[in-house]
C-alpha positions, 0 to 999 in steps of 0.5 A, spaced: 287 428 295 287 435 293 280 436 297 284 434 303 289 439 301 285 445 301 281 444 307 288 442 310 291 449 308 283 453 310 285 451 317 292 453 318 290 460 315 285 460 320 289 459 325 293 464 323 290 470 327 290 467 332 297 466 333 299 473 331 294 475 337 297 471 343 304 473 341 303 480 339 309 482 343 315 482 342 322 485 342 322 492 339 331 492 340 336 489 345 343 492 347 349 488 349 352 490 355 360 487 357 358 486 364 350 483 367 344 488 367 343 486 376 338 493 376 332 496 372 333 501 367 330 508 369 326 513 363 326 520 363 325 523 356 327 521 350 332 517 354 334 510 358 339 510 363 342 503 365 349 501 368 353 495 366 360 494 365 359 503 363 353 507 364 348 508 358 344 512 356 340 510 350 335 512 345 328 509 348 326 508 340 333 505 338 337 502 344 343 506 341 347 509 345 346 517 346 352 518 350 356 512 356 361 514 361 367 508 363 367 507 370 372 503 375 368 498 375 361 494 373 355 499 375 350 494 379 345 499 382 339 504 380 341 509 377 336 517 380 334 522 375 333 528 379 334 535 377 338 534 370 342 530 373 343 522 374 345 520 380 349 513 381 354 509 385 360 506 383 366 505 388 364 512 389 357 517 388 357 520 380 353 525 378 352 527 371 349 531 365 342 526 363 343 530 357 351 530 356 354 525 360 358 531 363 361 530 370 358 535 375 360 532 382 363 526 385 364 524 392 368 519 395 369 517 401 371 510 406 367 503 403 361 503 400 355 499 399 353 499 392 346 501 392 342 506 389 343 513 392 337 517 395 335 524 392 329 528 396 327 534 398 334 537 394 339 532 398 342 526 396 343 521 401 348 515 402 351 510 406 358 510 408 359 504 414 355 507 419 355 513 417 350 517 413 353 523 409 347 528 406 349 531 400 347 537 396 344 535 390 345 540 385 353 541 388 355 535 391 357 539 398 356 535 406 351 538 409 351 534 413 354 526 417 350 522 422 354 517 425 350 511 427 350 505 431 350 500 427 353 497 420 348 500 414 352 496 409 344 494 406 340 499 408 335 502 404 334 510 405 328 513 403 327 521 403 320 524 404 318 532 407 322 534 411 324 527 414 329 521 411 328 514 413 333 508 414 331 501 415 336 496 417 335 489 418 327 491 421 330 497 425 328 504 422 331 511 424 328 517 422 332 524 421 331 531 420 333 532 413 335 539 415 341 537 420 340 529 421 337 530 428 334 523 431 326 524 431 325 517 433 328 510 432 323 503 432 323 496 431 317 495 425 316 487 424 321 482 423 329 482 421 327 483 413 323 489 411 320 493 404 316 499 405 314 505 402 313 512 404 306 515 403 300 521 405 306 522 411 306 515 413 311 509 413 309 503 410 312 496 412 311 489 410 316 484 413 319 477 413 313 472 414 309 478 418 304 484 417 303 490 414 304 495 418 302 503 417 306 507 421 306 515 423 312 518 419 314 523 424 312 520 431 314 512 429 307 510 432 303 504 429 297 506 424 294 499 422 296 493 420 293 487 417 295 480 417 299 477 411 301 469 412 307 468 407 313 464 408 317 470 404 319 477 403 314 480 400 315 487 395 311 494 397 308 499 392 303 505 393 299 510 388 295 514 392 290 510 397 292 503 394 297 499 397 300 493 393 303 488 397 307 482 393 306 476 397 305 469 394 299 472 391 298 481 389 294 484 395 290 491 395 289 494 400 286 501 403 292 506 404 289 510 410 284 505 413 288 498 412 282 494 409 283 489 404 281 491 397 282 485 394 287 480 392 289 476 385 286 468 384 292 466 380 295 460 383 302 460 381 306 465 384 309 472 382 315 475 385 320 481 384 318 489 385 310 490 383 310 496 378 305 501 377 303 505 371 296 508 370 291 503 371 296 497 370 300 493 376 305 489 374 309 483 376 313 478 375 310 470 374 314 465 377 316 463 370 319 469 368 312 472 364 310 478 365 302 479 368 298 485 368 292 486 371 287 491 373 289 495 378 282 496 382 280 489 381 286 485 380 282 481 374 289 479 369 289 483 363 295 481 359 301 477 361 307 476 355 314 472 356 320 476 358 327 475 359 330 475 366 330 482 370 328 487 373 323 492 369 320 498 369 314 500 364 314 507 359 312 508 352 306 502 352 314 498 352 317 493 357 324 496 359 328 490 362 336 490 365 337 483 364 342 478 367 344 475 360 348 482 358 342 485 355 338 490 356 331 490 352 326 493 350 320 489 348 313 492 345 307 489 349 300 488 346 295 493 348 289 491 354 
């Protein structure tokens, strides 16, 4: 009897490493906000800012709040980090001291859409109904107003050397930074669009169509490749890759198109991919987060996580979830 007992006990302390191993990772703090995390937390420093009920900055060690700032309502969008300052909206555009939490600027205007605003090139650009107000960054002063023809409601606006985009329901405008002055205006692909902005380029991928990489000064068509998904698919780039989260993770060549490779899993992923290093992440459809090699697509780490919206820093997962809690979840290494 006794010898069963010890062979018994040799197996479950055999066992043992191998459990630590596959649940190295785990939840290193957690902050209770009074209202959902809806967007990724953003890293810069020693720091993590995050809106909820009120805006946070938090010690990335310790999740303890540096400072917070009570707005009029609960924060929903990214927040920008830009010249010592983040930038937010709520109601209306904040600007803040990253350091202090100090109010440098705020500008309020008409109705809003609660979407992160746009800093390039030393404006800040957000959308008011139709109208796009260009802002300095550093003052919070107009430079400049354009008045479109459509409802911008949800566009997405993206500013880069010289030039900023907006794309609204798969029409893109392109305006000079400088004054606003229209450059070109097109139609790329379907009614919804993802794209990114890259070597002077516009890349888009839309609703169950293609990939298209599009001149950024003149609006004409590069490349595009062939992408059969019934969905919206999700773009990143990082030098001369292109990632595209279909149904399954696509590499592609940014300046010729070619495909590099594309990911075997047969469960799908979802959500915005995330690049660090030599690492691309994405979210399985079971809420794991799955890392693989970015030149080869090979998995090289997958670990469970709470709902959300992630970025990665640190060696940790920062998570701004929809349970009232933002996470920060240390992860094994490759």
């Amino acid at each position: 009897m006794h010898t069963r007992w010890y062979i018994l006990a040799a197996l479950i302390f055999a066992m043992l490493p191998s459990c630590s191993s596959s649940g190295s990772s785990k939840i290193l703090w957690k902050f209770r906000t009074e209202y959902p995390v809806s967007s990724a937390p953003v890293a810069a420093g020693n720091n993590l800012y995050v809106g909820g009920d009120k805006f946070y900055c938090l010690d990335k060690k310790t999740g303890k709040p540096v400072w917070q700032f009570e707005t009029f309502g609960p924060v929903k969008s990214s927040p920008v980090i830009a010249y010592g300052s983040v930038y937010f909206t709520c109601g209306g555009l904040y600007c803040l001291d990253a350091a202090s939490g100090k109010v440098l600027w705020e500008f309020w205007e008409g109705n809003w859409a609660e979407r992160a605003p746009v800093v390039a090139d030393g404006f800040v650009y957000i959308i008011n109904g139709k109208k796009l107000n260009c802002l300095d960054a550093r003052q919070g002063k107009t430079v400049w107003e354009k008045e479109l023809d459509r409802d911008l409601s949800s566009p997405s606006i993206k500013g880069d050397g010289g030039f900023v985009y907006i794309e609204s329901a798969g029409e893109f405008y392109c305006l000079k930074s400088a004054d606003g002055a229209m450059v070109w205006r097109k139609i790329i692909g379907q009614e919804w669009c993802s794209y990114a902005i890259a070597n002077n380029r516009l890349y888009v991928v839309s609703f169950a169509d293609k990939v298209y990489c599009v001149d950024g000064q003149t609006g004409a068509t590069i490349w595009h490749f062939n992408l059969d998904y019934s969905g919206l698919p999700r773009i990143a780039i990082e030098g001369n890759d292109l990632y595209i989260r279909a149904d399954k993770m696509y590499c592609l060549n940014a300046l010729t198109g070619v495909l590099g490779w594309k990911s075997n899993s047969e469960e799908p992923v979802r959500g915005q991919p995330v690049i660090s290093g030599s690492w691309l992440m994405v979210k399985s459809s079971t809420d794991q987060i799955r890392c693989l090699d970015r030149k080869t697509g090979a998995k090289l780490w997958e670990v469970e996580a709470p709902r959300g919206s992630f970025i990665f820093a640190d060696n940790c997962l920062f998570i701004g979830s929809p349970d009232y809690h933002v996470y920060c979840i240390g992860i094994p290494s490759a």
